[in-house]
C-alpha positions in Angstrom: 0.0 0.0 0.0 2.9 2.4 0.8 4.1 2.0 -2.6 0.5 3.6 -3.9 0.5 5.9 -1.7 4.3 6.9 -3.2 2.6 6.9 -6.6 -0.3 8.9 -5.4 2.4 11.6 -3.8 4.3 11.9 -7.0 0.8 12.1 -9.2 -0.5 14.7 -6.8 2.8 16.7 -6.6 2.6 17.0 -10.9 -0.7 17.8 -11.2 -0.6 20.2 -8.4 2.5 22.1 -10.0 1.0 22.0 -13.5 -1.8 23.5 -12.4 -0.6 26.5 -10.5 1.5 26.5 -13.6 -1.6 27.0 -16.0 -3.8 28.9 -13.8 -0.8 31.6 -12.8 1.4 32.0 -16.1 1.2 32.9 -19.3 1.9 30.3 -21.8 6.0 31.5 -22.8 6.5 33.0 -19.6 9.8 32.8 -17.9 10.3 33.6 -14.1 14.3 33.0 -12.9 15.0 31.0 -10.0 18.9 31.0 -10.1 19.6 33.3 -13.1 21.4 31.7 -16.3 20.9 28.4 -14.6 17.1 27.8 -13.3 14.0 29.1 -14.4 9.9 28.1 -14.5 9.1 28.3 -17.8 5.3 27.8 -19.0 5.6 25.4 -22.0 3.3 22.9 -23.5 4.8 19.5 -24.9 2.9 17.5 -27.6 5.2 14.9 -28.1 7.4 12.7 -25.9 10.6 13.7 -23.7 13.0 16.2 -25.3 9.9 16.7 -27.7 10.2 14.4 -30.4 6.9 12.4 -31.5 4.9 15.4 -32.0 1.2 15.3 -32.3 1.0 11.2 -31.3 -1.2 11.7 -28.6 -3.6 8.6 -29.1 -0.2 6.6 -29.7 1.7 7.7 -26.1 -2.3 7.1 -24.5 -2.5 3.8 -25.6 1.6 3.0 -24.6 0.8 4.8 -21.4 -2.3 2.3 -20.2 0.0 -0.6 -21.4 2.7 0.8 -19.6 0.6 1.3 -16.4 -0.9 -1.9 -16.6 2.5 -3.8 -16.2 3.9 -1.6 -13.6 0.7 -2.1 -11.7 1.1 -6.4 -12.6 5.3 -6.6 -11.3 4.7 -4.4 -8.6 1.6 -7.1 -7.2 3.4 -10.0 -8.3 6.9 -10.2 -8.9 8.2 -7.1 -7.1 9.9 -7.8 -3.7 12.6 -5.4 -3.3 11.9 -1.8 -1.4 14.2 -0.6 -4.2 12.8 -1.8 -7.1 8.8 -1.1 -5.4 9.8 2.4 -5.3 11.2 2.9 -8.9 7.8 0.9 -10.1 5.8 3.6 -7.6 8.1 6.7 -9.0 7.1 5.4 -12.7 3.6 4.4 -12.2 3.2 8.7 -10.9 5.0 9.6 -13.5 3.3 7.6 -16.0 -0.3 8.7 -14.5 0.4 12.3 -14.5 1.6 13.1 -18.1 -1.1 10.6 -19.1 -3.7 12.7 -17.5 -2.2 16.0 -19.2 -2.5 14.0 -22.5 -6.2 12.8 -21.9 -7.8 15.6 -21.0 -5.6 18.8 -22.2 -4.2 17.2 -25.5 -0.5 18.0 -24.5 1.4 17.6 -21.0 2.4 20.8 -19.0 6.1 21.5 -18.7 7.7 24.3 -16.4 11.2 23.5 -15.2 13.6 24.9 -17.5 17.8 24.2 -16.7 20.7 26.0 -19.0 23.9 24.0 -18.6 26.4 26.3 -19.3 24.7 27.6 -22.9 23.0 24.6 -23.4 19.2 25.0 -22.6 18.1 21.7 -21.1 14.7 20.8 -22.5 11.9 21.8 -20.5 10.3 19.3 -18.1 8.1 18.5 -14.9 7.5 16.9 -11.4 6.4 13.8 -13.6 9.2 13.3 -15.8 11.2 13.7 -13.0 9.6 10.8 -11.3 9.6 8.7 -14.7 13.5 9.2 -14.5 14.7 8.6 -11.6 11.9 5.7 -11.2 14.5 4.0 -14.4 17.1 5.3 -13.0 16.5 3.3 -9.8 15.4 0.3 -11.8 18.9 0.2 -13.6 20.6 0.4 -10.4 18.7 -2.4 -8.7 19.1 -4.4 -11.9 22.8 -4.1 -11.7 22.9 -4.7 -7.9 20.8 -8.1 -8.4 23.0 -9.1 -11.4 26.6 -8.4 -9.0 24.8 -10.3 -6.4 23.8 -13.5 -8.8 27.3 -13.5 -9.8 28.5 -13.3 -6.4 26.7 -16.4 -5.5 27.7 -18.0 -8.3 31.5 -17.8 -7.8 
């Protein structure tokens, strides 16, 4: 139930910042955080991360229920690690969020906007951010099972 509740959170925590987001700022504006570094930036995506896929919204709806629908199956069934429960939870919030932006606005809601050095990050939210370090977590737990099979096995 915990690992629900995580998803919930993370679900909550996008929604919540994409709508303050819409309701509060014009669609281009640009308020700095840290200047030349950090900035909220109102921007709509229509596609997938770093924008490509434009415009294949029934496509990422359709990947996203499949997607959900797995996460939701491992985490009941296979998933026993606390590590790998809370990368599933992290992606299942993730997943739900931008899904919802999809569903019922047509595009997903982006704000955070990074410049590394002069490189201007793409622009992103709470829900990517779940979505990649829910992965992220997931490649590190795979790599500390697979180290700990061949441990055993030595």
């Amino acid at each position: 139930m915990f690992y629900y509740l995580l998803a919930l959170l993370m679900f909550a925590a996008d929604q919540a910042t994409k709508w303050m987001i819409v309701k509060k700022m014009d669609l281009g504006q640009s308020i700095p955080v840290i200047d030349q570094v950090l900035y909220i930036t109102s921007h709509r995506n229509r596609g997938a991360a770093f924008g490509i896929l434009q415009d294949q919204r029934y496509f990422f709806i359709i990947i996203t229920i499949i997607v959900v629908g797995a996460v939701i199956y491992y985490l009941q069934k296979h998933a026993t690690d606390r590590l790998l429960k809370t990368a599933l939870a992290l992606v299942l919030g993730g997943a739900l969020g931008n899904f919802i932006d999809r569903l019922l606005r047509g595009e997903v809601v982006d704000f955070v906007d990074v410049y590394i050095g002069s490189y201007d990050f793409p622009i992103f939210n709470v829900a990517d951010s779940a979505l990649v370090i829910g992965v992220g977590l997931i490649f590190i737990q795979s790599f500390m099972e697979s180290k700990q099979k061949e441990t055993e096995n030595e």
